[in-house]
C-alpha positions, 0 to 999 in steps of 0.5 A, spaced: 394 926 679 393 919 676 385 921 674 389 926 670 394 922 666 389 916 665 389 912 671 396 910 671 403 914 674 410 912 671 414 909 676 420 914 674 420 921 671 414 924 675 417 930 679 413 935 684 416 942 685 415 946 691 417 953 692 423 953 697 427 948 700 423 943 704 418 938 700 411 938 703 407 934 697 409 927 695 406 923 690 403 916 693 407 910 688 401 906 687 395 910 687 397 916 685 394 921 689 397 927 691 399 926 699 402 930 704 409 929 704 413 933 711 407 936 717 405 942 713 406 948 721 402 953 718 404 959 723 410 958 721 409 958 713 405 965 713 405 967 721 400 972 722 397 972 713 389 970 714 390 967 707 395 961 707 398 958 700 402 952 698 402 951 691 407 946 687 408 944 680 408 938 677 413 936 672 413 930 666 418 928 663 418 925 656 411 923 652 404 922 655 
């Protein structure tokens, strides 16, 4: 995520939105790496589906 906004992630007005209640993505304050922020149970996310997904969004609030 860093890489894509020039190297540099703000402090404040960076959110991630996932689908549901539990957060599993989180973004690392200094490097601005995208990293797993809650252990990802695939059994329990897609149970018995061959193929499993998790998608989430990245939001920016003011200008870039």
């Amino acid at each position: 995520v860093a890489k894509d906004l020039g190297g540099k992630v703000p402090a404040t007005g960076v959110r991630l939105l996932d689908k549901g209640r539990t957060q599993y993505f989180a973004l690392h304050g200094q490097t601005g790496h995208l990293v797993t922020a809650e252990r990802i149970d695939r059994e329990q996310l897609c149970d018995s589906e061959q193929q499993c997904v998790l998608r989430c969004g990245v939001i920016m609030e003011g200008k870039m």
